[in-house]
C-alpha positions in Angstrom: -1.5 15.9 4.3 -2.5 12.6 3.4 -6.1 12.9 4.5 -6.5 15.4 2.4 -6.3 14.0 -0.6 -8.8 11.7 0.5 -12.3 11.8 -0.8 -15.6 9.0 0.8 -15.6 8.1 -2.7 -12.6 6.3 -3.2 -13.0 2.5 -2.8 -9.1 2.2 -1.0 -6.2 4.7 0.4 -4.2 5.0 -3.7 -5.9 7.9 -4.9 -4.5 10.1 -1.6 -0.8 8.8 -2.6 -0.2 10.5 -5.8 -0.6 14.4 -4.8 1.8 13.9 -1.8 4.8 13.0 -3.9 7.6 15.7 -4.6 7.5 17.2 -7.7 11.3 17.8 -8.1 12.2 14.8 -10.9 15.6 15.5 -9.5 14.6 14.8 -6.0 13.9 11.6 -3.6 10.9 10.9 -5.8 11.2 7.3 -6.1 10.9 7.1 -1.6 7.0 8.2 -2.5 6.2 6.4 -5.9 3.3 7.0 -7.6 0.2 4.2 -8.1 -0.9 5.7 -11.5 2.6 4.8 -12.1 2.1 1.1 -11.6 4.0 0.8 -8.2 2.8 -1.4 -5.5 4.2 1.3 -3.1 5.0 -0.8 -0.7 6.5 1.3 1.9 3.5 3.8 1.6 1.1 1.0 2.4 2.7 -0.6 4.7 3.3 2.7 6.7 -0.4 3.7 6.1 -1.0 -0.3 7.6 1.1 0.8 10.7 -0.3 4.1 11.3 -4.1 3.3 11.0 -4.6 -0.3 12.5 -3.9 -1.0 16.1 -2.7 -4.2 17.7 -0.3 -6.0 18.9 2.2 -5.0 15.8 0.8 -1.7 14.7 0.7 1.5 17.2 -2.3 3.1 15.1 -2.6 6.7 15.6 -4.8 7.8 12.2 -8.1 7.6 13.1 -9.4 9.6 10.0 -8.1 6.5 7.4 -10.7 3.5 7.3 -9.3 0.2 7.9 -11.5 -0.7 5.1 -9.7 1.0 2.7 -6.3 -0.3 3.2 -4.5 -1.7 0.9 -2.0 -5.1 0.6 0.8 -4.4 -1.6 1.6 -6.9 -3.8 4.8 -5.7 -5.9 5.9 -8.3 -9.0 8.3 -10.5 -6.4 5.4 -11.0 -4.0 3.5 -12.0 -6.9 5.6 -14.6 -8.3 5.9 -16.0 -4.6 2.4 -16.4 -4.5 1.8 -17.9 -8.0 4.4 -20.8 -7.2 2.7 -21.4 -3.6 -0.8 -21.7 -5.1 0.1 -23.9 -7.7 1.9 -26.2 -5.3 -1.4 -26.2 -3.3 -3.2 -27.9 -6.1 -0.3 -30.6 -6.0 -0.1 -33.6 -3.5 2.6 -32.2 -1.0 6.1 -33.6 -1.4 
């Protein structure tokens, strides 16, 4: 289902996300959110991460998704983390 939605041209895996979420507004919508939305959609990515690299973490299994394309998601949290570690790079450590 999720290959499907993929096309070569894409440059990562969010274009394929959108179509496979439930169209129900009443439904679980928000467990597949939508990129066009402006989610990070973590879970999505992180499965995807799971499901299409293999090592000593992930099991792998997809071999129809190119690594290449995979995504990091960065939500708003993981952003702030990361703002306040890089500016403490630039700073003499403590």
């Amino acid at each position: 289902m999720f290959t499907a939605g993929m096309k070569p041209t894409d440059e990562t895996v969010l274009p394929a996300a959108g179509p496979i979420r439930p169209r129900n507004p009443r439904g679980p919508s928000y467990l597949i959110p939508r990129p066009e939305d402006g989610s990070a959609c973590k879970r999505m990515n992180l499965y995807l991460r799971w499901m299409v690299r293999k090592d000593a973490v992930d099991p792998g299994g997809w071999k129809d998704v190119p690594k290449s394309k995979l995504v990091v998601p960065l939500d708003t949290h993981m952003a702030k983390i990361a703002g306040r570690w890089a500016s403490r790079r630039g700073s003499p450590q403590r």
